[in-house]
C-alpha positions as CSV (number, residue, x, y, z in Angstrom):
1,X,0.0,0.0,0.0
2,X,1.0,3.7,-0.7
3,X,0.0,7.0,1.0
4,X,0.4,10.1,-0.8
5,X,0.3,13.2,2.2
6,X,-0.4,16.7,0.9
7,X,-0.9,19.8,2.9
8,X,-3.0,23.3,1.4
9,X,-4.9,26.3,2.7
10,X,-8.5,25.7,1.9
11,X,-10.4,22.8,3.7
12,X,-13.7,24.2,1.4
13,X,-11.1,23.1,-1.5
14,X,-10.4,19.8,-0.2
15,X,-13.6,18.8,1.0
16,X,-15.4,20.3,-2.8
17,X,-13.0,18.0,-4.8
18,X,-14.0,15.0,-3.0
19,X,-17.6,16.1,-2.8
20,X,-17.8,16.7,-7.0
21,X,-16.3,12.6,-7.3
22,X,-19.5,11.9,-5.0
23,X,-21.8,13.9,-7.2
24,X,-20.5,12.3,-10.4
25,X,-20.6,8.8,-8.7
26,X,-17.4,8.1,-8.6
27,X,-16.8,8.4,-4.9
28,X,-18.5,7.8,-1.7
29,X,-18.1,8.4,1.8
30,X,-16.9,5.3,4.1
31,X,-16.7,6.8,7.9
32,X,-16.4,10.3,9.5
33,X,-14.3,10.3,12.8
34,X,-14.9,13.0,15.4
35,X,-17.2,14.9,13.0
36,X,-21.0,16.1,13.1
37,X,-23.1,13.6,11.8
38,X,-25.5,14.6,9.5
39,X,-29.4,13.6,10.3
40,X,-30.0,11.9,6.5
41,X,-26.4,10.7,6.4
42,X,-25.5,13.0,3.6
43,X,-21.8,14.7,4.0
44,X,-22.6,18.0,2.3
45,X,-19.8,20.5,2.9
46,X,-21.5,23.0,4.5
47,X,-21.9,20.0,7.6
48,X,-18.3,19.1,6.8
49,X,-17.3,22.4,7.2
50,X,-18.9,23.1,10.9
51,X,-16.8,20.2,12.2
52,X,-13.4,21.7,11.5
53,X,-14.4,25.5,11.8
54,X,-13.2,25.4,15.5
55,X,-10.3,24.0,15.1
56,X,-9.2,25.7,12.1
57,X,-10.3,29.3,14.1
58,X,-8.3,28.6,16.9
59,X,-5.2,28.3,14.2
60,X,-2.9,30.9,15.1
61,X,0.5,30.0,13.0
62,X,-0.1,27.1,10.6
63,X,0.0,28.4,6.8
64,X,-1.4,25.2,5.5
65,X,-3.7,23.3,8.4
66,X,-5.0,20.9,6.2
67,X,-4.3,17.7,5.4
68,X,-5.0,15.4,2.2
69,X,-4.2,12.2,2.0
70,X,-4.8,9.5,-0.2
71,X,-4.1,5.8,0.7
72,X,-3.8,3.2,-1.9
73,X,-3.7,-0.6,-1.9
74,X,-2.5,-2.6,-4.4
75,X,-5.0,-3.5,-7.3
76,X,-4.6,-7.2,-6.9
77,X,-5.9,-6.4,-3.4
78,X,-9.7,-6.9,-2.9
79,X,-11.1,-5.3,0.1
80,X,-14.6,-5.1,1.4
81,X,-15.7,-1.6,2.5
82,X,-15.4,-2.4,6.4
83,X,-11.6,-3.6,5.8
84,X,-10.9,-0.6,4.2
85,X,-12.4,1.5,6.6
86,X,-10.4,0.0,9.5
87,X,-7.2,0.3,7.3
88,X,-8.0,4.0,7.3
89,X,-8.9,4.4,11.0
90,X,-6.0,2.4,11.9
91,X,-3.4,4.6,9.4
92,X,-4.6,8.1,11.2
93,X,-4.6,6.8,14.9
94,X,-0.8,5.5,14.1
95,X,0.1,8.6,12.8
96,X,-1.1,10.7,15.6
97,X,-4.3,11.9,13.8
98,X,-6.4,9.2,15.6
99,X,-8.2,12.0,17.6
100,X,-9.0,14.7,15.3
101,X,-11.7,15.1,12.9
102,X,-11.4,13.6,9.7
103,X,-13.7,12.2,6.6
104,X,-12.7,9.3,4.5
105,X,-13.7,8.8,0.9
106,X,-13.5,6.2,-1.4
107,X,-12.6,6.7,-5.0
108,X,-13.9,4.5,-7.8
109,X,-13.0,6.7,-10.6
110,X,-10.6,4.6,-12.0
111,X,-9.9,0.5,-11.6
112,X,-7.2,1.2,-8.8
113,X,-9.6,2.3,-5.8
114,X,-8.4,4.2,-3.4
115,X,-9.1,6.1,-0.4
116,X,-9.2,9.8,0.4
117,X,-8.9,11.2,3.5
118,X,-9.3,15.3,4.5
119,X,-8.3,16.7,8.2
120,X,-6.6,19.2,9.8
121,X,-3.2,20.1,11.1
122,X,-3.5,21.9,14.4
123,X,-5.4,20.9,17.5
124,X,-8.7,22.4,19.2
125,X,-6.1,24.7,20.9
126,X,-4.9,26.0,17.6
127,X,-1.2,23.7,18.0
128,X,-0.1,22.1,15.0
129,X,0.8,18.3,15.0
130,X,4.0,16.9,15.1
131,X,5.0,16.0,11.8
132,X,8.5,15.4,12.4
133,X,9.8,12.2,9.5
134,X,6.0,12.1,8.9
135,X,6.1,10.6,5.6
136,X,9.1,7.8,6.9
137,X,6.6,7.2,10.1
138,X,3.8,6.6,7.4
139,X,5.6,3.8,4.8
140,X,6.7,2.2,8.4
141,X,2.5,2.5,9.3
142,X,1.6,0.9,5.7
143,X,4.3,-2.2,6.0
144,X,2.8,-2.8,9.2
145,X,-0.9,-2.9,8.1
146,X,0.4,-4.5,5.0
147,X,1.3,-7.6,7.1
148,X,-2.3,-7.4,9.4
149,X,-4.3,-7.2,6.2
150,X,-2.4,-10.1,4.4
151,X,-1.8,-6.9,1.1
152,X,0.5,-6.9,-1.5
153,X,3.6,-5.3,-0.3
154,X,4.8,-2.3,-1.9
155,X,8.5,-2.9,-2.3
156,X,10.4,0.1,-5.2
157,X,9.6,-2.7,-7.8
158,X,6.5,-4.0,-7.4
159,X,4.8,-0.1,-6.9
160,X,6.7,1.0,-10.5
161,X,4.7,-2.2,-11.6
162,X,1.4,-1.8,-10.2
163,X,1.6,1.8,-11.3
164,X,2.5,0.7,-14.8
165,X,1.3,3.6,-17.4
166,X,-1.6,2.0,-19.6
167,X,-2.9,2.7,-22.6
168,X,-6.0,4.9,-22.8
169,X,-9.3,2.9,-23.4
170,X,-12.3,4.8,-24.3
171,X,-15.3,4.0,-22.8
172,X,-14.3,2.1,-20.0
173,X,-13.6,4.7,-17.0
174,X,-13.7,8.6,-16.6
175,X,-11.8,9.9,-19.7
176,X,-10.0,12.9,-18.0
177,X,-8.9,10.2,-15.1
178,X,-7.3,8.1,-17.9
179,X,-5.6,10.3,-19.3
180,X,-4.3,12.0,-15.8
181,X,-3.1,8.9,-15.1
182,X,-1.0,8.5,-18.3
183,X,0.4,11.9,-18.4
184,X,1.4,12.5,-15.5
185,X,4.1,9.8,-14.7
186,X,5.2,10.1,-18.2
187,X,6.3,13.6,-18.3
188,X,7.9,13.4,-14.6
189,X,9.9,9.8,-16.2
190,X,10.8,10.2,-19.4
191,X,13.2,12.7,-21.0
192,X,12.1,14.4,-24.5
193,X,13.5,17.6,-25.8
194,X,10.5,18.8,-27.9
195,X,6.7,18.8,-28.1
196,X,7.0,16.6,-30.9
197,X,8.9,13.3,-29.1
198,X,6.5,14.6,-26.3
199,X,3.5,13.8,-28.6
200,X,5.3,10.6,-30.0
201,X,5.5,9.1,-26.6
202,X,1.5,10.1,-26.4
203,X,0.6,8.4,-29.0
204,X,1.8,4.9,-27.8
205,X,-1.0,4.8,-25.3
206,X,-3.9,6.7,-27.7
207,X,-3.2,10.5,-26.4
208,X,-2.7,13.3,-28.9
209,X,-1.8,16.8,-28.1
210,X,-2.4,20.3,-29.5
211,X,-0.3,23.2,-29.2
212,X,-2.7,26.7,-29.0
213,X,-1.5,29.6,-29.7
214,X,-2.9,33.1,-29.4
215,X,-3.6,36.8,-28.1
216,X,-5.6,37.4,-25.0
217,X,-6.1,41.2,-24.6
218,X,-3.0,42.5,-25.6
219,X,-0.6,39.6,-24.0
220,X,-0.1,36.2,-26.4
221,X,-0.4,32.6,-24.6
222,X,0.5,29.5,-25.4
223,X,-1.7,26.5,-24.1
224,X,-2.1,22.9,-24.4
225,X,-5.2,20.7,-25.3
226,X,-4.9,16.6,-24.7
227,X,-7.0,13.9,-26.2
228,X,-7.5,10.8,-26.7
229,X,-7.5,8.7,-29.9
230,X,-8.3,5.4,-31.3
231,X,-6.0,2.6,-32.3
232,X,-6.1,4.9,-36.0
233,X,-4.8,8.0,-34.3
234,X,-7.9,10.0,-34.8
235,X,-9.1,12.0,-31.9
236,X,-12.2,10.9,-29.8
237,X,-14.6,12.1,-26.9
238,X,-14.0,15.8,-25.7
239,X,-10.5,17.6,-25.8
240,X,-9.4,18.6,-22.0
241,X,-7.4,21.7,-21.5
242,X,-4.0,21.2,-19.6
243,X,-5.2,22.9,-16.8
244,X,-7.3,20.1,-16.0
245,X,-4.7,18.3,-14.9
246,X,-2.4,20.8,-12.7
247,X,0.7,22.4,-13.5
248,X,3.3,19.7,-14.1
249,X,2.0,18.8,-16.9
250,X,1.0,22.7,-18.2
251,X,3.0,24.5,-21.2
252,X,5.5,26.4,-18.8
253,X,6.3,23.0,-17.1
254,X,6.8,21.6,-20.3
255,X,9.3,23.6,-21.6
256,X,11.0,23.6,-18.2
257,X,11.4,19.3,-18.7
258,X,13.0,19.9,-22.5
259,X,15.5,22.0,-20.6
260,X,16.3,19.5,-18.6
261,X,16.2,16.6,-20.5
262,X,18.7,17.8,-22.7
263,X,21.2,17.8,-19.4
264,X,20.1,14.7,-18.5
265,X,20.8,13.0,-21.9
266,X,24.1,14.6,-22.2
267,X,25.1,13.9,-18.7
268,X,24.0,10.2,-18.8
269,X,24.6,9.9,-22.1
270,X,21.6,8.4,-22.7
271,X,21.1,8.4,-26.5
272,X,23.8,5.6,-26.8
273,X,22.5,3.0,-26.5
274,X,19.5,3.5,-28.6
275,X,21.7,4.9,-31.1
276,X,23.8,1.4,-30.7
277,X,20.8,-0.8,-31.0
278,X,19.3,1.0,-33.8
279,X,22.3,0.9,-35.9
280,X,22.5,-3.1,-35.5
281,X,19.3,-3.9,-36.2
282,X,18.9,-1.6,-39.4
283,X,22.1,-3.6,-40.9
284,X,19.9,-6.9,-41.1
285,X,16.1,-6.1,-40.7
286,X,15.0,-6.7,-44.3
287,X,11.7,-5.5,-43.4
288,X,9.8,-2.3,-41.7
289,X,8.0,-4.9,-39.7
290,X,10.7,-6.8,-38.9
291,X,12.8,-3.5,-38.1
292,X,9.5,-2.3,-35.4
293,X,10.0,-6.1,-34.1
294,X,13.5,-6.3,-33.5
295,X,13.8,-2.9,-32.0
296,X,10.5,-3.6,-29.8
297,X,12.7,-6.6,-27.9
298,X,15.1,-4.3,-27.5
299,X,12.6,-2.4,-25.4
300,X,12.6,0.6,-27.8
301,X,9.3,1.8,-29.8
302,X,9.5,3.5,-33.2
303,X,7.1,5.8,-34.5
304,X,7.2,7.0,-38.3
305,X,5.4,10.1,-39.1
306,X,3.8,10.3,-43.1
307,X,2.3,12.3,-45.1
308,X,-0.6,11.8,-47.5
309,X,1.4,10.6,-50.5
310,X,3.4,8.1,-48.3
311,X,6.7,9.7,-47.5
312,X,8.1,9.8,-44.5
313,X,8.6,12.7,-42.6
314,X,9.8,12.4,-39.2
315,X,10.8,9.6,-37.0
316,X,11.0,8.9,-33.5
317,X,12.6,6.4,-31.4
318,X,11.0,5.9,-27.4
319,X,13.7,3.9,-25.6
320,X,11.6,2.6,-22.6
321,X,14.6,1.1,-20.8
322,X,16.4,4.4,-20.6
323,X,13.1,6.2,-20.6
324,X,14.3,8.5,-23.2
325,X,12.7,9.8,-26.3
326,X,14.4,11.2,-29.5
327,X,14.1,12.1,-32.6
328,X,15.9,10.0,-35.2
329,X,18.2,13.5,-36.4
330,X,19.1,13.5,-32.7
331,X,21.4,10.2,-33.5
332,X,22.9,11.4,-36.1
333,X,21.9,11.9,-40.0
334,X,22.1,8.0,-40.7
335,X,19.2,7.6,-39.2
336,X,16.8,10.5,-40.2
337,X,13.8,10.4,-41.9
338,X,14.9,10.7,-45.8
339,X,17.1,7.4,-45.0
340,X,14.1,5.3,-43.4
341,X,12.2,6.5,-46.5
342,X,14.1,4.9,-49.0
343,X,14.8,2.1,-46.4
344,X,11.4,1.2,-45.8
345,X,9.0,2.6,-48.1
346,X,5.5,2.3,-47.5
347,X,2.3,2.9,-48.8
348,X,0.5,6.2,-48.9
349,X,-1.5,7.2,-45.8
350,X,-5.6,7.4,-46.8
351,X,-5.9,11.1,-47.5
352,X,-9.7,11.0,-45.8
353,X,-7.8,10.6,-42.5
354,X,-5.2,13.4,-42.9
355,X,-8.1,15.5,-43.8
356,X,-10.2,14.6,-40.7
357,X,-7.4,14.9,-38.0
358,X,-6.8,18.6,-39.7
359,X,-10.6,19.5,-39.2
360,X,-10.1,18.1,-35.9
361,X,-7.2,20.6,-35.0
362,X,-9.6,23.2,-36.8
363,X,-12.0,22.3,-34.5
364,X,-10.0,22.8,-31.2
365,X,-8.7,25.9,-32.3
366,X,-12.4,27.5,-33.2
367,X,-14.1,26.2,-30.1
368,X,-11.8,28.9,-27.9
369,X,-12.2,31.7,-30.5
370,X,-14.5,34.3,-31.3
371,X,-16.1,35.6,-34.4
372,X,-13.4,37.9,-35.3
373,X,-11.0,34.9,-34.7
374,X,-9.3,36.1,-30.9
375,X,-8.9,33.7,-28.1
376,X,-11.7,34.0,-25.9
377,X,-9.8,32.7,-22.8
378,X,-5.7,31.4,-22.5
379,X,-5.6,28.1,-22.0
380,X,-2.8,28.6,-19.4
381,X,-2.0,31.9,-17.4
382,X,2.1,32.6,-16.0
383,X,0.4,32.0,-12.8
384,X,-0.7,29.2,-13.6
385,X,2.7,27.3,-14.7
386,X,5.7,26.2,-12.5
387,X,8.2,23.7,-12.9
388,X,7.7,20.5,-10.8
389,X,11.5,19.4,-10.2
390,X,10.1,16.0,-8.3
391,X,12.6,13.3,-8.9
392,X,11.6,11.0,-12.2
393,X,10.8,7.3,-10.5
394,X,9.5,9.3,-7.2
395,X,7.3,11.3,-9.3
396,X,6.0,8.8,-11.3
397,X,4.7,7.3,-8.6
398,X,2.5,10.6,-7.0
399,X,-1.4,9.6,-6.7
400,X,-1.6,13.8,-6.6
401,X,-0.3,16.2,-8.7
402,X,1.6,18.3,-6.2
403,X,4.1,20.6,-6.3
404,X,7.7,21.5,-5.2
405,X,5.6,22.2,-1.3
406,X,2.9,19.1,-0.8
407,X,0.4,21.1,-1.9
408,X,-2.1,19.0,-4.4
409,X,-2.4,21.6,-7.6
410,X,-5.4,19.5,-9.2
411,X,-7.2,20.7,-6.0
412,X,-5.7,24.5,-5.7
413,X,-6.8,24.4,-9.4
414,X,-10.7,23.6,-8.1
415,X,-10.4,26.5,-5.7
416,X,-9.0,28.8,-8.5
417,X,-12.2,28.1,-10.6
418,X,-14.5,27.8,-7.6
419,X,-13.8,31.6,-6.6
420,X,-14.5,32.6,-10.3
421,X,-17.9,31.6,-10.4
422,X,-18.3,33.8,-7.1
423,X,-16.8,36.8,-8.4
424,X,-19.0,36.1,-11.7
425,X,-22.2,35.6,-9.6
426,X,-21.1,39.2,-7.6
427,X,-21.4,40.9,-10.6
428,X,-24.5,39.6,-11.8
């Protein structure tokens, strides 16, 4: 089992993103402890709320009395609602928390359920908790209850396993969960040092990615739009603005990861060996499909990039051992796209789908424009963008979006729209 702890500000934050995965039905409450109990049993926030006021009026020093946490089992782990309750009860009392008010959620928004759980920092006297090597108190808390509860244990290798990216199926779960949970670990693992080997590694597991440009009032923006596609690479359901899924993975935050990617690679020298392996195999692959095999063994994807009339344009090699991505100019000119196209030629590309996935871009573009062709909105402000500088194998493990402080950035990003729609009702 893994626990993710994050502190913020705003227990109305907190308690609202929870509450909105109960109203969509893809969360539900399990157990209050030390709170107000509501007569009908429905958790509302405005009860929710009551039961921390006095504690969080009596804080005096604490910037950031709240506390979010989200415990998660194994997926191979099948637990009835009353185990998972006293794994939760039993998590907060061992980490010191036993007597303060807190609310437990469950989340059944995507196949790995998990739990939720929102308190507060400081005691009825306004004293903060210790938290002293709270997180290395809380991975000795989940080994123990781990053993109790006969769960998978988490060991470094078996967590990287169970947290495995997967490839985006539509229909199955919440879209904008699916796609959260491919983009996040991917851009906090894997080193790329453009938007296009960023989009390249996207497309293994059916995301796509548009770049938006544009003027809002007199300042231009840049923004991001993700998707998802089918097996054919054409765009389906809704497109979801960056935003949507916090700041790591945000323009700004981008461009911050192609800066450092390009140390990394240099430092660790990490374009070797796929420059090694791809040189071998080219010698005796008589084949394009025997080339994508060979170099798929060696743990390394390949994806060509064609136009209409069958000639290939760009290519891009994803080595998943090194977690590195680069374009095939990056290893040198021997293995660019003219000499793939006259390695490997292949047959043209229907032009129907070229001309759908360019309506499709059209289509993004328009929907955040007006008549006279401005942006309506940015898709991303400066405030909105920061670098997250979590390690890579770390990272790619974080249930949360968080940044650089603990703080979850999906849920400051509720807040941020929350207090919009009171300013907008103010006016009105």
């Amino acid at each position: 089992m893994i626990a993710k702890i994050s502190s913020g500000s705003s227990i109305f934050g907190a308690l609202a993103y929870n509450q909105m995965k109960v109203d969509e039905h893809h969360a539900k409450v399990l157990f209050s402890n030390r709170m107000i109990e509501p007569h009908d049993g429905n958790y509302q926030i405005g009860v929710c709320m009551h039961s921390f006021e006095p504690y969080l009026a009596a804080n005096q020093k604490t910037e950031k009395p709240i506390l979010h946490i989200s415990l998660n089992p194994d997926p191979k782990d099948v637990l009835t609602d009353d185990q998972l309750s006293k794994i939760a009860q039993e998590y907060m009392q061992k980490l010191g928390y036993g007597n303060q008010p807190f609310i437990v959620y469950k989340h059944e928004d995507i196949d790995r359920h998990h739990l939720h759980i929102v308190s507060v920092r400081v005691d009825e006297n306004g004293k903060k908790l210790d938290h002293n090597f709270e997180n290395r108190k809380s991975m000795e808390i989940c080994r123990m209850l781990e053993q109790k509860f006969c769960l998978i244990p988490a060991d470094k290798k078996e967590r990287q396993a169970d947290f495995s990216v997967k490839t985006m199926q539509y229909g199955k779960i919440n879209l904008k969960s699916q796609i959260a949970c491919v983009i996040r670990p991917l851009v906090k693992s894997y080193c790329f040092q453009s938007l296009g080997e960023y989009k390249a590694l996207l497309s293994l597991y059916n995301i796509t990615l548009e770049e938006i440009k544009g003027v809002s009032g007199d300042k231009p923006f840049n923004g991001l739009v993700y998707s998802a596609t089918n097996d054919k690479g054409e765009r389906i359901g809704k497109p979801f603005k960056s935003s949507l899924f916090g700041k790591s993975v945000g323009y700004e935050a981008l461009q911050q990861r192609m800066l450092q990617s390009g140390k990394i690679i240099k430092v660790k020298q990490l374009k070797e060996r796929s420059k090694d392996i791809v040189a071998k195999v080219m010698k005796f692959a008589p084949s394009r499909a025997d080339f994508e095999k060979q170099l798929d063994a060696n743990g390394i994807n390949l994806v060509f990039r064609q136009n209409d009339s069958g000639r290939i344009y760009g290519v891009t090699f994803i080595d998943h051992q090194n977690k590195c991505v680069l374009n095939g100019s990056r290893l040198g000119k021997e293995f660019s796209a003219n000499v793939f196209n006259e390695q490997f030629p292949v047959s043209p590309l229907n032009g129907e789908k070229e001309s759908q996935q360019q309506n499709q871009r059209n289509t993004i573009s328009s929907a955040y424009t007006n008549d006279t062709g401005h942006p309506v909105e940015p898709y991303l402000s400066q405030k909105e963008t920061e670098t997250d500088n979590n390690n890579g194998a770390d990272a790619a493990l974080n249930i949360f979006s968080m940044d650089s402080n603990g703080t979850d950035t999906e849920e400051e990003a509720f807040i941020r729209r929350m207090r919009k729609k009171k300013k907008r009702k103010k006016r009105l």
